[in-house]
Backbone as CSV, one residue per row, in Angstrom:
resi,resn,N_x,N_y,N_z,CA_x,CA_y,CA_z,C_x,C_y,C_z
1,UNK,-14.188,-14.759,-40.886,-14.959,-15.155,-39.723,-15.172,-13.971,-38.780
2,UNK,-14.048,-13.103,-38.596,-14.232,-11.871,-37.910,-15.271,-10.966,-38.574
3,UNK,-15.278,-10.792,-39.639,-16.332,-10.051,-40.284,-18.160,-10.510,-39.940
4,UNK,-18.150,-11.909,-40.010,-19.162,-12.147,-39.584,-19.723,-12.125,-38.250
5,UNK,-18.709,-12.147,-37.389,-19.112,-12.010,-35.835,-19.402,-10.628,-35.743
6,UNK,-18.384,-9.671,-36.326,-19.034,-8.048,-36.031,-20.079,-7.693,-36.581
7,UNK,-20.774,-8.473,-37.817,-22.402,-8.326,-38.187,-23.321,-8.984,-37.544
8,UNK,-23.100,-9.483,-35.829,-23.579,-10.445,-36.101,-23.999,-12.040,-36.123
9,UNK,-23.584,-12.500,-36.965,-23.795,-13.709,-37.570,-22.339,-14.525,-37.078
10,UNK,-22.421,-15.698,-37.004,-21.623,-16.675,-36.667,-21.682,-17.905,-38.040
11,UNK,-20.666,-18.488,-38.887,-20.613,-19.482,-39.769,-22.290,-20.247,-39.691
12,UNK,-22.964,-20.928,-38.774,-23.492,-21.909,-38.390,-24.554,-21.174,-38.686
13,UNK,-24.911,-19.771,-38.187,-26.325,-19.018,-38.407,-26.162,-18.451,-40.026
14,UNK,-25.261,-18.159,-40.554,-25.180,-17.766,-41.853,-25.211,-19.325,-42.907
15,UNK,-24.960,-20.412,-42.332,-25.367,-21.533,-43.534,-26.579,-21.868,-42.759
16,UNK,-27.076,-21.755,-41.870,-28.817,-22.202,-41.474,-29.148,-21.157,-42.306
17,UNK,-29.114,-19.700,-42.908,-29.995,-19.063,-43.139,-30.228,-19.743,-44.846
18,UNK,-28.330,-19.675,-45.242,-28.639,-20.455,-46.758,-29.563,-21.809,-46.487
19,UNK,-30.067,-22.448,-46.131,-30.897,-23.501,-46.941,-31.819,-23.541,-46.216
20,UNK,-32.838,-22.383,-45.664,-34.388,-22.372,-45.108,-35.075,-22.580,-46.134
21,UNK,-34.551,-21.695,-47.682,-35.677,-21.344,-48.220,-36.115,-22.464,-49.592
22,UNK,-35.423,-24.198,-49.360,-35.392,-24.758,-50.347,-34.168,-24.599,-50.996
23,UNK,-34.635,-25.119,-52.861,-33.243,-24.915,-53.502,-33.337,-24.059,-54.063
24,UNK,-34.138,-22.748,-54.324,-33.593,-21.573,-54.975,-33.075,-20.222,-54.578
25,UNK,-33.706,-19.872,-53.124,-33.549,-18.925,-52.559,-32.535,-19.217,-51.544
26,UNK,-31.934,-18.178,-50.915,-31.075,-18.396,-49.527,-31.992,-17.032,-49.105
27,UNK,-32.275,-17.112,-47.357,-32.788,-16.812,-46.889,-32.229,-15.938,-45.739
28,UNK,-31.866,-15.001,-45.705,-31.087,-14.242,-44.322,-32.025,-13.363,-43.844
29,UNK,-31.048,-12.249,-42.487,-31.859,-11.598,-41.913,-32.208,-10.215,-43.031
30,UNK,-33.306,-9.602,-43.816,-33.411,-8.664,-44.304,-32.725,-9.364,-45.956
31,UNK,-32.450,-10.038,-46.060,-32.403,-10.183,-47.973,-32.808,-11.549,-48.714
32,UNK,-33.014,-11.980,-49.731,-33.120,-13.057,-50.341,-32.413,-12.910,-51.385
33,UNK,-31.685,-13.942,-51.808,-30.006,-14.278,-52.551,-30.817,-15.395,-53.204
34,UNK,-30.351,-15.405,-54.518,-30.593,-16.441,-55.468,-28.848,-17.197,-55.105
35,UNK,-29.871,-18.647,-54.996,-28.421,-20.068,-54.950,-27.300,-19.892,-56.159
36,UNK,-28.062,-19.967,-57.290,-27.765,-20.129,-58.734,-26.960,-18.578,-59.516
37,UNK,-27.135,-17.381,-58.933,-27.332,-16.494,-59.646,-26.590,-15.483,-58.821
38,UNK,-25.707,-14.015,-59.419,-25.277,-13.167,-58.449,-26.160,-12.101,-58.749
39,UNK,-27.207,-12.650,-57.502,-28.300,-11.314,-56.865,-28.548,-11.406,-56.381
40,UNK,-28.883,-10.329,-55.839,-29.690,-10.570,-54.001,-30.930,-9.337,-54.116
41,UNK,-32.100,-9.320,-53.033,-33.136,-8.075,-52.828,-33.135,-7.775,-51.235
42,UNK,-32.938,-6.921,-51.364,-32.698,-6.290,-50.024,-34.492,-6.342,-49.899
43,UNK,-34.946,-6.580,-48.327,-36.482,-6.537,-48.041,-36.360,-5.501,-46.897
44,UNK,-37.411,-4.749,-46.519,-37.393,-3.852,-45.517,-38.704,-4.017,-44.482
45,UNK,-39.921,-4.609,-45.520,-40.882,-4.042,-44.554,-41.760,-5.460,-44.728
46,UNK,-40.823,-6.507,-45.512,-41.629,-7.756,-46.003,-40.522,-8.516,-45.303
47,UNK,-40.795,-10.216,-44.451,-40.117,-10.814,-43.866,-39.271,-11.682,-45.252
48,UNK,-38.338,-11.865,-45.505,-37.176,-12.707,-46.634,-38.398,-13.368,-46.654
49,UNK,-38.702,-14.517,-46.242,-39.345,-15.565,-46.662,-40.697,-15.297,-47.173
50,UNK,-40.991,-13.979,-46.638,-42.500,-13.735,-47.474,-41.551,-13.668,-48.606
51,UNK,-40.970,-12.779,-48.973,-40.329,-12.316,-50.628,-40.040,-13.548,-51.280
52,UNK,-39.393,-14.142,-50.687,-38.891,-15.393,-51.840,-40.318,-16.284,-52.062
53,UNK,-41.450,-16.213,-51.008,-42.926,-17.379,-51.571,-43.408,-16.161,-52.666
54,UNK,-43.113,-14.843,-52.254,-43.406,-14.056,-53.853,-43.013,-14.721,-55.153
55,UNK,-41.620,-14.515,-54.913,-40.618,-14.793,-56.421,-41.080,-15.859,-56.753
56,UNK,-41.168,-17.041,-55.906,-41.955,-18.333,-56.183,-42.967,-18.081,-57.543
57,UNK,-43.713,-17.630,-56.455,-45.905,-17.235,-56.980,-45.545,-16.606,-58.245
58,UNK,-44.793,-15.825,-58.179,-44.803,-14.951,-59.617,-44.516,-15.510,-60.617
59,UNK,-43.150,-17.135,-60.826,-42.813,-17.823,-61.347,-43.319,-18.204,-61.560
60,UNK,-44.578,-19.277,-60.784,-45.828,-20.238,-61.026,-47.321,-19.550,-61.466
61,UNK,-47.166,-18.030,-61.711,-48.236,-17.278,-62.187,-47.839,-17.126,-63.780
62,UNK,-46.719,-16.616,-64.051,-46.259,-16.445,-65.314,-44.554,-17.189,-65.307
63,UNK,-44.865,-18.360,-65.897,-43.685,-18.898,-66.226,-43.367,-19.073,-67.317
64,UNK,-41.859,-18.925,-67.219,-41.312,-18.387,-68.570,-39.747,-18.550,-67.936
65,UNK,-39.311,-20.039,-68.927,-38.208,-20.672,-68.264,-36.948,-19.822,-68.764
66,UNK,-36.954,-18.912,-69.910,-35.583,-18.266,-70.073,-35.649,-16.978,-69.299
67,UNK,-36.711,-17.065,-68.537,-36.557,-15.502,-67.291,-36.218,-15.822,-66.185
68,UNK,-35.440,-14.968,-65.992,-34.392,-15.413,-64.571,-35.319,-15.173,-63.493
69,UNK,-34.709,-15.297,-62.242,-35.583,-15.058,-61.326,-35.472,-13.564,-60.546
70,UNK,-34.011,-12.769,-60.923,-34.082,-11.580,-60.912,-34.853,-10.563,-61.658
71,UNK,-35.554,-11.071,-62.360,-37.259,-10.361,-63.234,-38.164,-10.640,-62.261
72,UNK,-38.412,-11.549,-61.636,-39.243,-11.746,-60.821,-39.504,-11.395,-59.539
73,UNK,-38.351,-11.075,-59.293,-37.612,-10.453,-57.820,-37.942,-8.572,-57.860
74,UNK,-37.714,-8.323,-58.966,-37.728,-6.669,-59.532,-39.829,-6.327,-59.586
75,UNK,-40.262,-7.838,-59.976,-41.518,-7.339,-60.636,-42.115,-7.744,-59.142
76,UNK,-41.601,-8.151,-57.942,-42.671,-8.423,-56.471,-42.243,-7.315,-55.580
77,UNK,-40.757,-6.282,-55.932,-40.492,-6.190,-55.376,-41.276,-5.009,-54.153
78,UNK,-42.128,-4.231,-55.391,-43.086,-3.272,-55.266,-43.801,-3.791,-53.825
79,UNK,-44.187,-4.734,-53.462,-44.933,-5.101,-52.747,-44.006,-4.984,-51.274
80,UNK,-43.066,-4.515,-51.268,-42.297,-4.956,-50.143,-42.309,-2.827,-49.446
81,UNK,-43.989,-2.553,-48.433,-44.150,-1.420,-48.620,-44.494,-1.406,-47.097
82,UNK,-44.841,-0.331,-46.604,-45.140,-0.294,-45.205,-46.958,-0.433,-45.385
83,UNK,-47.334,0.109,-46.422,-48.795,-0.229,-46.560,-49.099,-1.278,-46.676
84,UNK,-48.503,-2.244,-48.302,-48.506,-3.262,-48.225,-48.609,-4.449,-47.184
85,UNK,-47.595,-4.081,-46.723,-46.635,-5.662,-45.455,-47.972,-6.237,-45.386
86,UNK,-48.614,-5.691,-44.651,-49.533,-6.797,-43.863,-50.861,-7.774,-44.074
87,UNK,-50.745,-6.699,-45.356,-51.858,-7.785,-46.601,-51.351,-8.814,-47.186
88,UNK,-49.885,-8.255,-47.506,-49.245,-9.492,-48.313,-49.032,-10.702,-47.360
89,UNK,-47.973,-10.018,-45.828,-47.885,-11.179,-45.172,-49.183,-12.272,-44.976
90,UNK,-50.324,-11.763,-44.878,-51.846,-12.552,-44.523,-51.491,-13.511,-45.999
91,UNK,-51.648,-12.495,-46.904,-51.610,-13.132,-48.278,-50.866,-14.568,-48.430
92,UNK,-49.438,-14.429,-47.967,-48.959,-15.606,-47.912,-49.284,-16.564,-47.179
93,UNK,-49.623,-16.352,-45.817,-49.303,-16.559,-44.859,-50.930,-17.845,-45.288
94,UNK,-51.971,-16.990,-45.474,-53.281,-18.297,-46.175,-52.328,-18.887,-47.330
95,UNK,-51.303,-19.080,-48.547,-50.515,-19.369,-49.560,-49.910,-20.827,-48.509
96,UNK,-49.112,-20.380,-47.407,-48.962,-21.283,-46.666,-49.569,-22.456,-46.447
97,UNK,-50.492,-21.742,-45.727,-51.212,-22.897,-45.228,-52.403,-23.721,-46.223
98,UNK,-52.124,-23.416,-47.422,-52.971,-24.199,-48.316,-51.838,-25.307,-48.731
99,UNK,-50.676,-25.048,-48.525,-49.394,-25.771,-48.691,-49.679,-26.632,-47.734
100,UNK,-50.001,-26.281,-46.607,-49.675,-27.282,-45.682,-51.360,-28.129,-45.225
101,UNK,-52.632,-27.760,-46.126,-53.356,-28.732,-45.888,-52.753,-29.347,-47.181
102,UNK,-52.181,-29.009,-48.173,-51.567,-30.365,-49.236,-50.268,-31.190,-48.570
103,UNK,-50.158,-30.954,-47.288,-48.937,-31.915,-46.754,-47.763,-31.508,-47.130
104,UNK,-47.780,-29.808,-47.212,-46.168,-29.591,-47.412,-46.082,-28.736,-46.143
105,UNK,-44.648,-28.366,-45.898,-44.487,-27.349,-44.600,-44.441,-26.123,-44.666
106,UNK,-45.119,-25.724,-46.577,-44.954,-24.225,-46.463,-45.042,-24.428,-48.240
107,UNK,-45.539,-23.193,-48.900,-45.350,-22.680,-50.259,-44.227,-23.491,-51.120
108,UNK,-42.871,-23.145,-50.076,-41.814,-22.945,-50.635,-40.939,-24.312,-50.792
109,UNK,-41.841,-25.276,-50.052,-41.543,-26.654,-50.055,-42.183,-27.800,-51.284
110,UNK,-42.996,-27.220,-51.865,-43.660,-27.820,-52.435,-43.199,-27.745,-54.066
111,UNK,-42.125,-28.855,-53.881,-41.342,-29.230,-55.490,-41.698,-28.993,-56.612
112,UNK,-43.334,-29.754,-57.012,-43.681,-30.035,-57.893,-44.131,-28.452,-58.620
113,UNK,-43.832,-28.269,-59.582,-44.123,-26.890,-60.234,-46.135,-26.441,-60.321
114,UNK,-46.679,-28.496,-60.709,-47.829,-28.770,-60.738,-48.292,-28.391,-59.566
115,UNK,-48.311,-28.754,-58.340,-48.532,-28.825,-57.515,-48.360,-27.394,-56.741
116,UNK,-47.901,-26.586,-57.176,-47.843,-25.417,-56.537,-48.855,-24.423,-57.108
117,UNK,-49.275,-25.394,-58.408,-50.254,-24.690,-59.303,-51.731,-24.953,-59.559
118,UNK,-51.512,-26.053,-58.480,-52.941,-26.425,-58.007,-53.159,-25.777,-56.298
119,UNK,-52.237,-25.314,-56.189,-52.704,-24.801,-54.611,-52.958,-23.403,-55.007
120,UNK,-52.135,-22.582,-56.173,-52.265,-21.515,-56.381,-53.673,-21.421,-57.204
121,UNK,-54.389,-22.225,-57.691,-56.250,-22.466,-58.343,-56.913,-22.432,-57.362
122,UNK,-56.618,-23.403,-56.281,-57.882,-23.045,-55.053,-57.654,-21.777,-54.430
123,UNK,-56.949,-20.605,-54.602,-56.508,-19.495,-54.463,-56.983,-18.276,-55.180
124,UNK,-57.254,-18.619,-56.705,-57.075,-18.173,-58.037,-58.277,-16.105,-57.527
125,UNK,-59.014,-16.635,-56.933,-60.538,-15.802,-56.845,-60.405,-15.073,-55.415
126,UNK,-59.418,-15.205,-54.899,-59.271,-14.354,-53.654,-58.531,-13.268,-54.067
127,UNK,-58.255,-12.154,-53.282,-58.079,-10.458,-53.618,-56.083,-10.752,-53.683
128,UNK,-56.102,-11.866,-52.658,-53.998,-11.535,-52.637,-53.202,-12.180,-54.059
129,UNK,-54.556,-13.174,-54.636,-53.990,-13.481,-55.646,-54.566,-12.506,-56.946
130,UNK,-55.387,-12.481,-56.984,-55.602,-11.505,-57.847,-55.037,-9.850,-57.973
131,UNK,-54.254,-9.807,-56.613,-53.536,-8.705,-56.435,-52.165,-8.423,-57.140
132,UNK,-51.892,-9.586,-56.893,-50.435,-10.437,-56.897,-50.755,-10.781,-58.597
133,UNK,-51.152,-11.128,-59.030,-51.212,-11.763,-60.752,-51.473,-10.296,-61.470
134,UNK,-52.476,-9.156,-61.324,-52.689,-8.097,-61.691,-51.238,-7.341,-61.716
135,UNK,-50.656,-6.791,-60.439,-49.082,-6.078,-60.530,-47.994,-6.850,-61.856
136,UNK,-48.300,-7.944,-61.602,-46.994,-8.898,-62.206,-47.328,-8.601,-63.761
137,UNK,-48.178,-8.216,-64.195,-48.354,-8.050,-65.722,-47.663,-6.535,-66.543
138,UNK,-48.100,-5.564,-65.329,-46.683,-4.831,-65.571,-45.635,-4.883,-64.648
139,UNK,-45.496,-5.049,-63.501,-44.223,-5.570,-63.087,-43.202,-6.368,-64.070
140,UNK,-43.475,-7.522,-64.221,-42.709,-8.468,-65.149,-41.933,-7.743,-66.403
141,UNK,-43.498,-7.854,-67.294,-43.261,-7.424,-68.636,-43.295,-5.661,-69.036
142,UNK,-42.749,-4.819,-67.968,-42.573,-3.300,-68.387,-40.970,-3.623,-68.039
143,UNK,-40.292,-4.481,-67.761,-38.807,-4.921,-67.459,-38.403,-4.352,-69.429
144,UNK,-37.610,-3.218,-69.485,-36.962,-3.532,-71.031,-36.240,-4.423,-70.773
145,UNK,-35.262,-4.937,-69.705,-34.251,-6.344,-70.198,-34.596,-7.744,-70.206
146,UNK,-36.191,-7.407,-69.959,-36.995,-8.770,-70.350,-37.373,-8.431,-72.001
147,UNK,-37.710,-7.554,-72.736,-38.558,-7.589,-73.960,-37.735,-8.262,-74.797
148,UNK,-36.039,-8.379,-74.839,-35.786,-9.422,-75.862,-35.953,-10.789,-75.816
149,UNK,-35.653,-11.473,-74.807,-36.060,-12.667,-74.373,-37.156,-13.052,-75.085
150,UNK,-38.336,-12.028,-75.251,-39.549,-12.464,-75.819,-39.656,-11.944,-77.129
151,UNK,-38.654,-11.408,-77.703,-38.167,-11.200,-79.216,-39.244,-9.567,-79.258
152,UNK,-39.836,-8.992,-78.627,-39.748,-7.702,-78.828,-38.819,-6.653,-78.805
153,UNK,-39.117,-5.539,-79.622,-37.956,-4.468,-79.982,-37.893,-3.076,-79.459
154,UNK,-39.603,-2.915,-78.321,-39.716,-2.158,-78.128,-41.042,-0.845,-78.949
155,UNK,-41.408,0.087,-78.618,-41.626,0.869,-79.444,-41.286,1.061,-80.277
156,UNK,-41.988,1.539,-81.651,-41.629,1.437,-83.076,-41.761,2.792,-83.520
157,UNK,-42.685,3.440,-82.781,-43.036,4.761,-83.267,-41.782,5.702,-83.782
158,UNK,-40.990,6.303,-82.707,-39.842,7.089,-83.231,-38.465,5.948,-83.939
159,UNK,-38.832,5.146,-84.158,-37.731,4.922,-85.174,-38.961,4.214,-86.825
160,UNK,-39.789,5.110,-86.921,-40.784,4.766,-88.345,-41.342,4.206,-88.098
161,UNK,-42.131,3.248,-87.054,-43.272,2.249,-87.100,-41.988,0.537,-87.391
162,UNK,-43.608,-0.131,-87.819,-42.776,-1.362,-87.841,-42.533,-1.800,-89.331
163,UNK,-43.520,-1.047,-90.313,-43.459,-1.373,-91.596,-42.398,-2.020,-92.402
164,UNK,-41.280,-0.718,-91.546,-39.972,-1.247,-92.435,-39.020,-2.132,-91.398
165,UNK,-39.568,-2.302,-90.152,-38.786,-2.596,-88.826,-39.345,-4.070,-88.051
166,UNK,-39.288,-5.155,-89.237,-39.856,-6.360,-88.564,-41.553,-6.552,-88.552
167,UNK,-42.030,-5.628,-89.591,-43.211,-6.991,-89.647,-43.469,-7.380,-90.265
168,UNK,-43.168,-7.934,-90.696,-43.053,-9.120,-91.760,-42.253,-10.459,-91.651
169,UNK,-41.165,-9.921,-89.851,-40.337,-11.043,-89.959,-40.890,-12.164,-89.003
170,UNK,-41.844,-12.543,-88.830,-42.570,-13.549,-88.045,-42.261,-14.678,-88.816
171,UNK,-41.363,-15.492,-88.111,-41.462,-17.549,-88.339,-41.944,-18.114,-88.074
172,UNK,-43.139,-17.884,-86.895,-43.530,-18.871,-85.977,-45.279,-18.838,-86.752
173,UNK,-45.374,-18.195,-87.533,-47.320,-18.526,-88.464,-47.120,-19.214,-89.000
Protein backbone atom coordinates (compact mmCIF):
# COMPACT_ATOMS: atom_id res chain seq x y z
CA UNK A 1 0.00 0.00 0.00
CA UNK A 2 2.99 2.27 0.73
CA UNK A 3 4.33 1.63 -2.61
CA UNK A 4 1.30 2.75 -4.18
CA UNK A 5 0.83 6.00 -2.37
CA UNK A 6 4.55 7.00 -3.31
CA UNK A 7 3.48 6.43 -7.13
CA UNK A 8 0.78 8.06 -6.63
CA UNK A 9 -2.07 5.89 -6.77
CA UNK A 10 -4.21 4.88 -3.81
CA UNK A 11 -5.95 0.94 -3.80
CA UNK A 12 -9.41 2.56 -5.00
CA UNK A 13 -7.72 4.58 -8.08
CA UNK A 14 -5.60 1.53 -9.06
CA UNK A 15 -8.87 -0.99 -9.15
CA UNK A 16 -11.02 1.99 -10.92
CA UNK A 17 -8.26 1.99 -13.45
CA UNK A 18 -8.49 -2.10 -13.72
CA UNK A 19 -12.05 -2.27 -15.01
CA UNK A 20 -12.52 1.08 -17.34
CA UNK A 21 -11.50 -0.77 -20.17
CA UNK A 22 -14.21 -3.75 -20.16
CA UNK A 23 -13.10 -7.39 -19.83
CA UNK A 24 -9.89 -7.50 -21.61
CA UNK A 25 -7.83 -4.63 -21.02
CA UNK A 26 -6.98 -2.87 -17.59
CA UNK A 27 -6.54 0.58 -18.14
CA UNK A 28 -3.99 2.89 -16.06
CA UNK A 29 -2.21 6.08 -16.16
CA UNK A 30 0.35 5.55 -19.31
CA UNK A 31 -0.10 1.51 -19.87
CA UNK A 32 -2.62 -1.11 -20.95
CA UNK A 33 -2.31 -4.65 -19.10
CA UNK A 34 -4.03 -7.58 -20.50
CA UNK A 35 -6.72 -9.13 -17.57
CA UNK A 36 -5.93 -12.67 -18.83
CA UNK A 37 -2.27 -12.52 -19.74
CA UNK A 38 1.32 -11.32 -18.20
CA UNK A 39 1.73 -8.16 -20.42
CA UNK A 40 1.47 -4.90 -20.39
CA UNK A 41 2.38 -1.73 -23.31
CA UNK A 42 3.73 1.05 -22.01
CA UNK A 43 1.87 4.23 -24.19
CA UNK A 44 3.62 7.59 -24.37
CA UNK A 45 2.08 9.78 -26.81
CA UNK A 46 -1.38 7.71 -27.28
CA UNK A 47 -4.03 8.00 -24.26
CA UNK A 48 -4.30 3.84 -22.67
CA UNK A 49 -7.69 3.83 -23.86
CA UNK A 50 -6.96 4.97 -27.34
CA UNK A 51 -4.38 1.81 -27.35
CA UNK A 52 -6.53 -0.76 -26.01
CA UNK A 53 -9.81 0.51 -28.83
CA UNK A 54 -6.53 -0.25 -31.10
CA UNK A 55 -5.83 -3.82 -29.81
CA UNK A 56 -9.60 -4.15 -30.01
CA UNK A 57 -9.82 -2.89 -33.98
CA UNK A 58 -6.90 -4.91 -34.85
CA UNK A 59 -8.58 -8.09 -33.34
CA UNK A 60 -11.91 -7.32 -35.17
CA UNK A 61 -9.82 -6.44 -38.45
CA UNK A 62 -7.85 -9.68 -38.48
CA UNK A 63 -9.08 -12.26 -36.18
CA UNK A 64 -7.40 -15.09 -35.42
CA UNK A 65 -8.49 -16.79 -32.12
CA UNK A 66 -5.06 -18.68 -31.33
CA UNK A 67 -3.30 -15.05 -31.45
CA UNK A 68 -2.91 -13.56 -28.33
CA UNK A 69 -3.53 -10.17 -27.86
CA UNK A 70 0.14 -9.37 -27.20
CA UNK A 71 0.54 -9.70 -31.28
CA UNK A 72 -1.82 -7.24 -31.48
CA UNK A 73 -0.55 -4.93 -28.95
CA UNK A 74 3.19 -5.20 -30.75
CA UNK A 75 1.44 -4.81 -34.33
CA UNK A 76 -0.64 -1.08 -33.05
CA UNK A 77 1.99 -0.35 -31.20
CA UNK A 78 3.77 1.69 -34.01
CA UNK A 79 1.03 4.05 -33.94
CA UNK A 80 1.66 5.27 -30.49
CA UNK A 81 4.03 8.41 -32.14
CA UNK A 82 4.17 12.10 -31.59
CA UNK A 83 3.19 12.44 -35.35
CA UNK A 84 0.76 9.96 -35.20
CA UNK A 85 -1.26 10.86 -31.73
CA UNK A 86 -3.58 13.06 -33.15
CA UNK A 87 -4.85 11.35 -36.21
CA UNK A 88 -5.24 8.29 -34.43
CA UNK A 89 -6.84 9.93 -31.37
CA UNK A 90 -9.59 11.68 -34.09
CA UNK A 91 -9.43 8.17 -35.57
CA UNK A 92 -10.85 6.66 -32.57
CA UNK A 93 -12.35 9.13 -31.17
CA UNK A 94 -15.12 9.09 -34.77
CA UNK A 95 -14.60 4.72 -33.81
CA UNK A 96 -16.30 6.00 -30.66
CA UNK A 97 -18.81 7.66 -31.50
CA UNK A 98 -20.12 5.32 -34.17
CA UNK A 99 -20.27 3.06 -30.96
CA UNK A 100 -22.25 5.31 -29.40
CA UNK A 101 -24.83 6.19 -32.27
CA UNK A 102 -25.18 2.08 -32.00
CA UNK A 103 -26.10 2.67 -28.22
CA UNK A 104 -22.89 1.69 -26.73
CA UNK A 105 -20.69 4.11 -24.48
CA UNK A 106 -17.67 3.65 -26.49
CA UNK A 107 -15.76 1.01 -29.02
CA UNK A 108 -14.72 -0.83 -26.15
CA UNK A 109 -18.14 -1.58 -24.78
CA UNK A 110 -19.56 -3.12 -27.44
CA UNK A 111 -19.57 -7.12 -26.63
CA UNK A 112 -20.73 -8.48 -29.58
CA UNK A 113 -17.59 -9.36 -31.81
CA UNK A 114 -20.53 -8.86 -34.75
CA UNK A 115 -21.35 -5.81 -33.78
CA UNK A 116 -18.12 -4.21 -33.51
CA UNK A 117 -17.84 -5.39 -37.05
CA UNK A 118 -20.58 -3.71 -38.30
CA UNK A 119 -19.55 -0.39 -36.84
CA UNK A 120 -16.08 -1.09 -38.08
CA UNK A 121 -18.01 -1.45 -42.17
CA UNK A 122 -19.65 1.87 -41.83
CA UNK A 123 -15.99 2.90 -41.21
CA UNK A 124 -14.38 0.46 -43.72
CA UNK A 125 -13.59 3.62 -46.62
CA UNK A 126 -12.33 6.29 -44.35
CA UNK A 127 -8.33 7.03 -44.22
CA UNK A 128 -8.07 5.88 -40.05
CA UNK A 129 -9.37 2.69 -41.04
CA UNK A 130 -7.74 2.06 -43.92
CA UNK A 131 -4.67 3.28 -42.15
CA UNK A 132 -5.12 1.10 -39.35
CA UNK A 133 -5.99 -2.31 -41.55
CA UNK A 134 -2.96 -1.40 -44.10
CA UNK A 135 -0.04 -1.26 -40.96
CA UNK A 136 -1.64 -4.41 -39.35
CA UNK A 137 -0.76 -6.62 -42.39
CA UNK A 138 2.77 -6.19 -41.65
CA UNK A 139 2.53 -5.28 -38.21
CA UNK A 140 0.72 -8.56 -37.25
CA UNK A 141 2.06 -11.02 -39.64
CA UNK A 142 6.07 -9.82 -39.89
CA UNK A 143 5.72 -11.05 -35.89
CA UNK A 144 8.23 -14.46 -36.37
CA UNK A 145 6.43 -15.70 -33.03
CA UNK A 146 3.27 -15.45 -34.86
CA UNK A 147 4.40 -17.56 -38.19
CA UNK A 148 3.98 -20.89 -36.34
CA UNK A 149 0.65 -20.48 -35.10
CA UNK A 150 -0.14 -20.25 -38.79
CA UNK A 151 2.06 -23.35 -39.55
CA UNK A 152 4.68 -21.31 -41.51
CA UNK A 153 8.48 -22.04 -41.30
CA UNK A 154 9.70 -19.03 -42.43
CA UNK A 155 12.05 -18.46 -45.38
CA UNK A 156 13.17 -21.41 -47.27
CA UNK A 157 15.78 -19.99 -49.32
CA UNK A 158 19.03 -20.55 -47.14
CA UNK A 159 18.08 -23.74 -45.79
CA UNK A 160 17.40 -25.28 -49.86
CA UNK A 161 14.01 -23.96 -50.78
CA UNK A 162 10.96 -25.90 -49.88
CA UNK A 163 11.33 -28.86 -52.27
CA UNK A 164 12.79 -30.96 -49.75
CA UNK A 165 11.36 -28.75 -46.70
CA UNK A 166 7.47 -29.24 -46.61
CA UNK A 167 5.91 -28.99 -49.82
CA UNK A 168 4.34 -31.53 -50.21
CA UNK A 169 3.21 -31.67 -46.60
CA UNK A 170 -0.19 -29.87 -46.98
CA UNK A 171 -3.46 -31.80 -45.26
CA UNK A 172 -5.78 -29.32 -45.56
CA UNK A 173 -6.37 -29.82 -50.05
Amino acid sequence: MTELRSRGLTRRALLAHAVVAGAAFSIGSGFVAARDAAWALEVTNLKPETMATLIQMARDVYPHDKVADNFYAIAVKGYDTAEDAAAIEAGVAALDAAAQGAGYANYLAVGWESDRVAILKGMENSPFFQTIRGGLVTGLYNQKEVWPIFGYQGESYSQGGYIHRGFDDISWL
